[in-house]
N, C-alpha and C positions, 0 to 999 in steps of 0.2 A: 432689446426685449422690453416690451411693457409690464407692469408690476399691476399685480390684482389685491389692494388690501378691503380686509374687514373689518369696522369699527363698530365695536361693541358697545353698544349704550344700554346702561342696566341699571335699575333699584339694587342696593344692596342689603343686605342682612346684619345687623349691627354686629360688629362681636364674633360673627360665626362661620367659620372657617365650612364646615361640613352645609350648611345651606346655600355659602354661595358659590363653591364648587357645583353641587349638584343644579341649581340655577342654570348658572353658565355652562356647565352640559348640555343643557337640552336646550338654551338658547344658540349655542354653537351647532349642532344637528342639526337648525332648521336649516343651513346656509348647504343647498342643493350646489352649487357650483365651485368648484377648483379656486382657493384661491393662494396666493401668494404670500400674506402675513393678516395672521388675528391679532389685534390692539382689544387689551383689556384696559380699565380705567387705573388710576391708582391706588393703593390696595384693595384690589378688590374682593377679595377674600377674608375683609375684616372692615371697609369704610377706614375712616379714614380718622384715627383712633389714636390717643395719649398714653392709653395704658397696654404700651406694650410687651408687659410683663405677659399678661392676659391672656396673651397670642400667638405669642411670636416662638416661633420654628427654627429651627438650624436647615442648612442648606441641604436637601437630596432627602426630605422629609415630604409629608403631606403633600403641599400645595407644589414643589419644585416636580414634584414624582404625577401629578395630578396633571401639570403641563406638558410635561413628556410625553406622557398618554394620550394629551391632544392633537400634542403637533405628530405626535407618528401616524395617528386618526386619520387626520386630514391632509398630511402631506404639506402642511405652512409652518412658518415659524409663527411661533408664541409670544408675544411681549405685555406685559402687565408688572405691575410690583406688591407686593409683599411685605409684612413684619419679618425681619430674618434676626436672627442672633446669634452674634459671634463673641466667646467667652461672655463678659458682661454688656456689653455694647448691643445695642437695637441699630437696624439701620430700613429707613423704607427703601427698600432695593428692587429696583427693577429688572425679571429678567427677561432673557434673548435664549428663548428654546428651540432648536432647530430637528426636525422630524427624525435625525439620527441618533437624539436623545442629548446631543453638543449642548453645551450653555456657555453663556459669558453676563455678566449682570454689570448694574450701572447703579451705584449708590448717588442718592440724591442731595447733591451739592447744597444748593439753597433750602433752608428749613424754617418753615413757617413761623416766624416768631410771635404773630399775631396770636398764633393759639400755644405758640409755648413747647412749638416743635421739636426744638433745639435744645429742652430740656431731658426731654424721651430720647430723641435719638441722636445718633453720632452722624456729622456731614460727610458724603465723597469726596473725595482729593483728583479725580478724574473720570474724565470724558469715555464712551468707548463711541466707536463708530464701527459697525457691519457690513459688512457684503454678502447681499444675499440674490442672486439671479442678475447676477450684473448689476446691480445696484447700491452705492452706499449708503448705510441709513445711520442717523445721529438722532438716540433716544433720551428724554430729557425728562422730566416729572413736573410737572402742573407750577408750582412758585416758581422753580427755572426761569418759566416764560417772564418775569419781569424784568430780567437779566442779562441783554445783547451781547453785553462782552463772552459769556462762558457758551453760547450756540454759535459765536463768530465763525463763519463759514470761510477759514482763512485757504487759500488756492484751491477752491473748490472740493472741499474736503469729502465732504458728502452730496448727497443727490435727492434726500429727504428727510426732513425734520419729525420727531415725531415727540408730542405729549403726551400721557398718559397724568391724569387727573381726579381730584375730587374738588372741584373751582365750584364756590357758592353762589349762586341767583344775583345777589346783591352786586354781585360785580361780574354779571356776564359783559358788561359790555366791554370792562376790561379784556375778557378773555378773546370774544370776537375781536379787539381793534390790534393785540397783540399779536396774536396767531397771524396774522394779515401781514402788520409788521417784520415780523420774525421772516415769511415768504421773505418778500419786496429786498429784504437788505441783505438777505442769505441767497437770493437768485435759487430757490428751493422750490421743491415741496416741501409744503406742511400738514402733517395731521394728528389733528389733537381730540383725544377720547376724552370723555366728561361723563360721571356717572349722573342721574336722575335721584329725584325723591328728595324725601326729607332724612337725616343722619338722626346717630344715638343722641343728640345735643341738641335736634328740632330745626337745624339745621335745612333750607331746602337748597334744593340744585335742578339748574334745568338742564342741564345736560350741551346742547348747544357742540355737539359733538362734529369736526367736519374736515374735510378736505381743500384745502385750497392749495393755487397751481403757483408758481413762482412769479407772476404779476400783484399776486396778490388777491385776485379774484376766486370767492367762494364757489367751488364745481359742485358742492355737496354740505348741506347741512341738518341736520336733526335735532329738534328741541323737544322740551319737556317728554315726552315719550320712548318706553324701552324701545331697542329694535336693533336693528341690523343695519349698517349703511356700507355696501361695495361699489367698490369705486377703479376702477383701472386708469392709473400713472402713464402718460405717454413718454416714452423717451424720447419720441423725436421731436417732440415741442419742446421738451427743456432744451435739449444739446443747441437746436436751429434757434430760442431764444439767445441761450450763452454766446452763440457765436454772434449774433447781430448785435446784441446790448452786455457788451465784458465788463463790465462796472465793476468785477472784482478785481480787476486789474488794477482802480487806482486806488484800492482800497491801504488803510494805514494798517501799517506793519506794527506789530507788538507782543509781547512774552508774557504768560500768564504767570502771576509768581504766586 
């Protein structure tokens, strides 16, 4: 079965939880066609924010109860991430909402120390991977991407990569040669959401939001402007790739400690 996703490319609202919800409602409504998963940016519901005292929500609150409502909506799983807070601890967590109100979420391992991440909030200790329409997916949040060993696609683990992001202008081309990268050595799909605009810090982003197939070749890309990008996954090009080029076959063995 082939996989239909949405990526979400959006300005966000500094700060505000209640504007970017309502945003992403009625940019979610436009999309007339059935699809299979919506990718929000990372935190989209807030930018991408130090003070997360500010903000930030316990789980099955606001924005958790707000995705539910989408994905029962639409009938797709939900993925984007969030300020959550557990007792003292911040963490930007991504979840995985599935239209019968299911979640599993993915706290984000690598934290931006450039801007001092790792002071705000606390890091994941693990991976999750989903199956969703016969497909497995491994969700990963925006700095991740500079990090091969913790997306290693060890025995074909997964069947598509996904980012969820707030990656600056300054180093799109980072993010385009990564994303590409991340395909090529995962034998994947990749796809990585990037929000638009300038942030609470003047910060701009071009968004640069896109799909590509497991050669590494871009199917779908979107810069500097909001929108909508669908895109349908084939399966029988990855499987009929895997099988002619197994290269994860001689790939090196190794234990995350």
């Amino acid at each position: 079965m082939d996989l239909k996703v949405a990526l979400v490319q959006t300005d966000l609202y500094w700060e505000n939880t209640t504007a970017n919800l309502a945003s992403l409602e009625e940019k979610i409504a436009t999309i007339t066609e059935l699809v299979d998963i919506i990718v929000l940016p990372e935190l989209f519901s807030t930018g991408f924010t130090m003070n997360p005292a500010s903000v930030a929500e316990p789980m099955n609150l606001t924005t958790t109860k707000w995705m539910q409502q989408v994905a029962a909506q639409t009938g797709a799983v939900v993925m984007g991430s969030f300020v959550a807070k557990e007792g003292t601890n911040y963490f930007n967590r991504l979840l995985w909402v599935e239209p019968d109100g299911t979640y599993d979420f993915y706290d984000k391992r690598h934290l931006f120390r450039m801007a001092r991440e790792q002071e705000s909030y606390t890091g994941g200790t693990k991976r999750i991977i989903k199956e969703w329409k016969g497909w497995k997916i491994c969700p990963l949040i925006c700095y991740d991407l500079r990090f091969p060993v913790w997306s290693r696609n060890v025995a074909l683990d997964y069947d598509l990569l996904v980012y969820v992001a707030n990656w600056p202008a300054i180093r799109s081309h980072v993010w385009n040669t990564l994303l590409q990268a991340r395909a090529i050595e995962n034998l994947s799909y990749v796809v990585g959401v990037n929000r638009v605009g300038n942030d609470g810090n003047g910060i701009p982003h071009t968004g640069d939001s896109a799909v590509i197939d497991f050669k590494g070749e871009v199917l779908e890309r979107k810069s500097i402007e909001e929108g909508i990008l669908i895109h349908t996954l084939q399966r029988e090009a990855l499987t009929t790739f895997r099988d002619k080029f197994p290269a994860f076959l001689d790939a090196d063995e190794f234990l995350l400690q």
